[in-house]
C-alpha positions in Angstrom: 11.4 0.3 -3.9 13.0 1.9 -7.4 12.5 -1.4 -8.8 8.7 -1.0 -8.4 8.4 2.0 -10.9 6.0 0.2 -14.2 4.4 -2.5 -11.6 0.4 -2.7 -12.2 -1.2 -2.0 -8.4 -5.0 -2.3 -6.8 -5.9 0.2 -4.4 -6.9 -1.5 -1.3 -8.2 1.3 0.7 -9.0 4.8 0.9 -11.8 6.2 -1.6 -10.1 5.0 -4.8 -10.2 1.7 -3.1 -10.7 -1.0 -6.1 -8.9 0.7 -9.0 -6.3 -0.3 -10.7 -2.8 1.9 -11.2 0.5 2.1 -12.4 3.1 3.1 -10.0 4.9 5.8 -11.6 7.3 7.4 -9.4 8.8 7.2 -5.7 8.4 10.2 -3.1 11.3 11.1 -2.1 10.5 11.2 1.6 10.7 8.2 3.8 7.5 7.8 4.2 7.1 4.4 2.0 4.5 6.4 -0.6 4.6 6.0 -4.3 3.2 8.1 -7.1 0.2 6.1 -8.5 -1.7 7.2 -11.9 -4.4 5.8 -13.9 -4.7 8.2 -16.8 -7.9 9.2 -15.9 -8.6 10.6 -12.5 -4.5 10.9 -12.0 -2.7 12.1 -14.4 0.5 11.2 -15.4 1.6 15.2 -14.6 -0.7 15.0 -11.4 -0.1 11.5 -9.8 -1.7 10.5 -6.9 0.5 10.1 -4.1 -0.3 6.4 -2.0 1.0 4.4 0.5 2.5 1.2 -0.2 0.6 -0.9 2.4 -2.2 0.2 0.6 -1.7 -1.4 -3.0 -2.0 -4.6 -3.7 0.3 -5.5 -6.6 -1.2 -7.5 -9.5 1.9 -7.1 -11.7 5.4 -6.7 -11.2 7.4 -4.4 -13.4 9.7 -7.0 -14.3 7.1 -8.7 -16.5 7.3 -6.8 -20.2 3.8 -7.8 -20.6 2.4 -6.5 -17.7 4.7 -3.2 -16.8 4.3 0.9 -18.7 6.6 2.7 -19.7 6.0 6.3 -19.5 4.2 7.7 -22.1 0.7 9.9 -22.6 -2.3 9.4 -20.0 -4.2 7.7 -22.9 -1.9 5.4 -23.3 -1.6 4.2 -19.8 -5.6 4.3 -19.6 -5.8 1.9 -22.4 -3.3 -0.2 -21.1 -4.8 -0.3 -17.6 -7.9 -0.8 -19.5 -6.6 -3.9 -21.5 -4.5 -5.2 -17.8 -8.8 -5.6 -16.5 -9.5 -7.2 -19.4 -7.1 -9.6 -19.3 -7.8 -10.1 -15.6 -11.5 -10.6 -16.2 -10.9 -13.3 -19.0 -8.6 -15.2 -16.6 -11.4 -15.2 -13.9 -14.2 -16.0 -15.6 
């Protein structure tokens, strides 16, 4: 699960259900939760903590392209911002 830290994710459920985030950290209970943020709603100092069977991954971390490293929240909500982007183009 350490390896997932960068990977792009979809909420699949819960209220946030439909946004996109970057797993940034792993709780350190067993409980299978990450620490998603998006740079907007959860900050990279306040990340929301998730279950994994509730993300759907669009992008693993190992791809440089599509994985953050850490840096400010506007930085990750640009490049989450840029990930849609690139998603909507490929759709449609």
């Amino acid at each position: 699960m350490e390896g997932c830290i960068g990977s792009v994710v979809r909420s699949i459920s819960g209220r946030d259900r439909k946004r996109v985030f970057v797993i940034v950290g792993v709780c350190n209970d067993s409980t299978g939760r990450v620490l998603v943020a998006d740079g907007m709603l959860h900050s990279l100092s306040a990340p929301k903590k998730k279950n994994l069977r509730h993300l759907a991954v669009l992008a693993a971390a190992e791809a440089e392209e599509t994985s953050f490293s850490l840096g400010t929240d506007e930085e990750l909500y640009s490049f989450i911002k840029g990930f849609e982007k690139a998603e909507k183009e490929k759709i449609g």
